[in-house]
BASE-233424 format. One line per 10 residues: number of its first residue (from 1); their letters; for each residue y, z, x of C-alpha. Coordinates in steps of 0.02 Angstrom, whole numbers. Example, Ala and Ser with C-alpha at 12.3 -4.5 7.8 and 13.67 -1.06 7.14 Angstrom:
2
1) AS) -225/390/615 | -53/357/684 .
This chain:
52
1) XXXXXXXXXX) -616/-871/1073 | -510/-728/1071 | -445/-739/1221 | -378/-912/1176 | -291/-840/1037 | -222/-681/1119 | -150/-770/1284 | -99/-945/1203 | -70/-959/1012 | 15/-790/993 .
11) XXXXXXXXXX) 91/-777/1147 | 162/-941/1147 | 177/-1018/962 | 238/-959/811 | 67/-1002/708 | 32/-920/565 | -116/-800/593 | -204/-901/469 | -194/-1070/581 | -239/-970/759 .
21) XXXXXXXXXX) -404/-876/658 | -413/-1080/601 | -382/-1174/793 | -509/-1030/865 | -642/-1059/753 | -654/-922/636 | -696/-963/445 | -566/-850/351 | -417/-760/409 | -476/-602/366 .
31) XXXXXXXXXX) -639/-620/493 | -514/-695/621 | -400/-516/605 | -542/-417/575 | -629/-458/731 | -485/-467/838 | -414/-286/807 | -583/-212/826 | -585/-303/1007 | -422/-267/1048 .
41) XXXXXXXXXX) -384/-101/942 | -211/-191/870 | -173/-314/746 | -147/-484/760 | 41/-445/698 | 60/-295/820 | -18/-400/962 | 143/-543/949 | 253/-433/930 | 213/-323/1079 .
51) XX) 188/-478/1194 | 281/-623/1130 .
């Protein structure tokens, strides 16, 4: 799930973070963030920019 997100939506597409938590299957934005900067120690935000 996360994956998805890290290496295609915010890589590649200029989603809001509200769509990718969305297209990935989480419920709310927040859970979608939440989760994914306590896997991957950054931000969603921080993670784009870094790697876009």
């Amino acid at each position: 799930m996360l994956e998805r997100a890290q290496g295609m939506l915010l890589e590649t597409t200029g989603h809001t973070v509200e769509r990718i938590g969305a297209q990935v299957g989480f419920a709310s934005s927040t859970a979608f963030r939440d989760r994914f900067k306590r896997v991957t120690g950054v931000s969603p935000h921080t993670y784009r920019r870094t790697f876009r």
